[in-house]
C-alpha positions in Angstrom: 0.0 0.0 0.0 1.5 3.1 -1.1 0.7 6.4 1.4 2.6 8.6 -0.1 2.6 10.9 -3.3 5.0 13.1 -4.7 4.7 16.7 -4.0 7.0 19.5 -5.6 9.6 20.9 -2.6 8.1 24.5 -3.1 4.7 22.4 -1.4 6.6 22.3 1.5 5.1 23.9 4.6 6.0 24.9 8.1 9.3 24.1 7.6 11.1 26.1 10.3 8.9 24.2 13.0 9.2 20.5 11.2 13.4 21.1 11.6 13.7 22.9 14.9 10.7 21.8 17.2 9.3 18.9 15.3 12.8 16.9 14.7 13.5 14.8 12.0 15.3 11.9 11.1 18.3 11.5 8.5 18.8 7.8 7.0 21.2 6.4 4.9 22.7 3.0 3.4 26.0 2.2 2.5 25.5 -0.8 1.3 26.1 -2.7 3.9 25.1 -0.8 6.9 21.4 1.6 7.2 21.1 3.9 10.0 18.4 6.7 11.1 19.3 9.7 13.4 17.4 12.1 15.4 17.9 16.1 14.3 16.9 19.1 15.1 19.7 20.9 13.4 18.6 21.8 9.5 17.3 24.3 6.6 15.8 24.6 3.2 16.4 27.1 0.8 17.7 27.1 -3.2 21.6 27.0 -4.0 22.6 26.7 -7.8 19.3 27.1 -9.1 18.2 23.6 -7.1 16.2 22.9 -4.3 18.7 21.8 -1.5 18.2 20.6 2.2 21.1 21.2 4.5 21.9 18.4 7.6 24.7 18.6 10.0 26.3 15.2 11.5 29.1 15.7 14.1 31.7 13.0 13.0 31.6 10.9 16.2 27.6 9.7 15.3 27.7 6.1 13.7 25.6 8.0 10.8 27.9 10.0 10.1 30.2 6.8 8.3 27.0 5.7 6.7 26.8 8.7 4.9 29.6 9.9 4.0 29.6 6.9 2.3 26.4 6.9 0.3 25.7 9.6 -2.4 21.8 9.8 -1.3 20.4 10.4 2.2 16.4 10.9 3.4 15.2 13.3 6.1 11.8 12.3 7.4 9.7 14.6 9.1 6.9 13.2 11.4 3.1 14.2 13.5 3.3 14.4 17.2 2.2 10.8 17.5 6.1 9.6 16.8 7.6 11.8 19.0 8.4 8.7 21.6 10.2 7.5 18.2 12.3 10.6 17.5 13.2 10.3 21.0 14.3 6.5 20.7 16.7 7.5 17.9 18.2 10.7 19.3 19.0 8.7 22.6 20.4 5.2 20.8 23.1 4.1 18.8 22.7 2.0 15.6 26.0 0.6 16.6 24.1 -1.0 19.5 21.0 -2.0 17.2 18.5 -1.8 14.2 17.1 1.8 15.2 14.2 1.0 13.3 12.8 -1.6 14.2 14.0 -0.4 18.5 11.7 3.3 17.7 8.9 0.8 16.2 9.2 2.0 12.5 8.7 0.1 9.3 12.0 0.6 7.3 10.7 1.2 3.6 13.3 2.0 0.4 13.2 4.9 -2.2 13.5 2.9 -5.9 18.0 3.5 -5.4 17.7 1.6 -2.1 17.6 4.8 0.4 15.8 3.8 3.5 13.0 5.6 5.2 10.3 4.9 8.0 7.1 4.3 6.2 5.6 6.2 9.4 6.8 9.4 8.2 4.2 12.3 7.1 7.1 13.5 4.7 10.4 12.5 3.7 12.6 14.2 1.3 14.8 12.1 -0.9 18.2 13.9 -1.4 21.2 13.6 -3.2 24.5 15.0 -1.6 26.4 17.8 -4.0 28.8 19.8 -1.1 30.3 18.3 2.1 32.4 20.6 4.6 33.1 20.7 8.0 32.3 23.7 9.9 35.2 25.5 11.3 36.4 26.9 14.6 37.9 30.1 13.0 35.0 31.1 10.8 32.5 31.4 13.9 31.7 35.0 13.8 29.4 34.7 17.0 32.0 33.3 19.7 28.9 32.3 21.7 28.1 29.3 19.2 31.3 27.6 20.1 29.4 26.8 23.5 27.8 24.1 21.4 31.4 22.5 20.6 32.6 22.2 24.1 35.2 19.1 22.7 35.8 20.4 19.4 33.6 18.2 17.6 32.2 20.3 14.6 29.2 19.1 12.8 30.2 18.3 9.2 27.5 20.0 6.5 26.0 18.3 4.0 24.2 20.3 1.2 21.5 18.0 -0.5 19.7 18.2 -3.6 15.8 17.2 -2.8 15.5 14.9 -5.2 12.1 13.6 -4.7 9.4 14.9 -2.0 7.2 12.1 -0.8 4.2 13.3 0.9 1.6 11.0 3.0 -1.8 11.4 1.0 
């Protein structure tokens, strides 16, 4: 049973809230390995005349292998009802377990193999064009190093969304 349909990325609504308050989850493959991860950390916007999501993974996450890795990546956003779920994979490591299957989501695939929970209310199916970490020196605001207490800066991934899915 397919729920979803595909929806252009200018559709898109609320998307401050679904980021910041609502969470979502990033997934990946590399083949061997799938992983989800809770964040809360995001943004939408256009870059090079393309849609683009941007994600931030701080190297020490067992995503973060997974998709550096892989050349396609899903953020799924979710209703209130999942929040117990988001929650389950912001507090767990795949590297102790199948994420999915601990938060109680159904792992589905995109047609290249990407996976996804089927519970999600949208999920955007992005291809990675620009990688970089961010860097110490270019903080302009000293105050945001407070979220870097060891050093560990997030490494940015600029997406092109390929592909919105949208539950009907």
């Amino acid at each position: 049973m397919n729920r979803f349909e595909t929806v252009a990325p200018e559709q898109i609504d609320r998307i401050l809230d679904r980021i910041g308050k609502d969470w979502m989850l990033i997934s990946a493959s590399d083949g061997k390995r799938e992983n989800t991860m809770t964040a809360s950390w995001g943004c939408m916007g256009v870059l090079w005349n393309k849609p683009v999501a941007i994600c931030f993974i701080r190297p020490q996450r067992y995503t973060y292998p997974i998709v550096e890795a892989s050349d396609s990546l899903t953020l799924s956003f979710f209703d209130g009802a999942y929040r117990e779920a988001l929650t389950y994979c912001g507090r767990n490591s795949g590297r102790d377990g199948d994420k999915f299957a601990g938060a109680g989501l159904t792992r589905a695939h995109t047609e290249d193999g990407v996976p996804y929970p089927a519970e999600a209310s949208l999920v955007l199916v992005c291809r990675k064009l620009y990688a970089d970490d961010l860097k110490k020196n270019a903080f302009i605001d000293p105050a945001l190093l407070s979220h870097y207490a060891a050093d560990d800066f997030h490494r940015m991934y600029i997406c092109e969304i390929e592909k919105v899915l949208c539950q009907k």
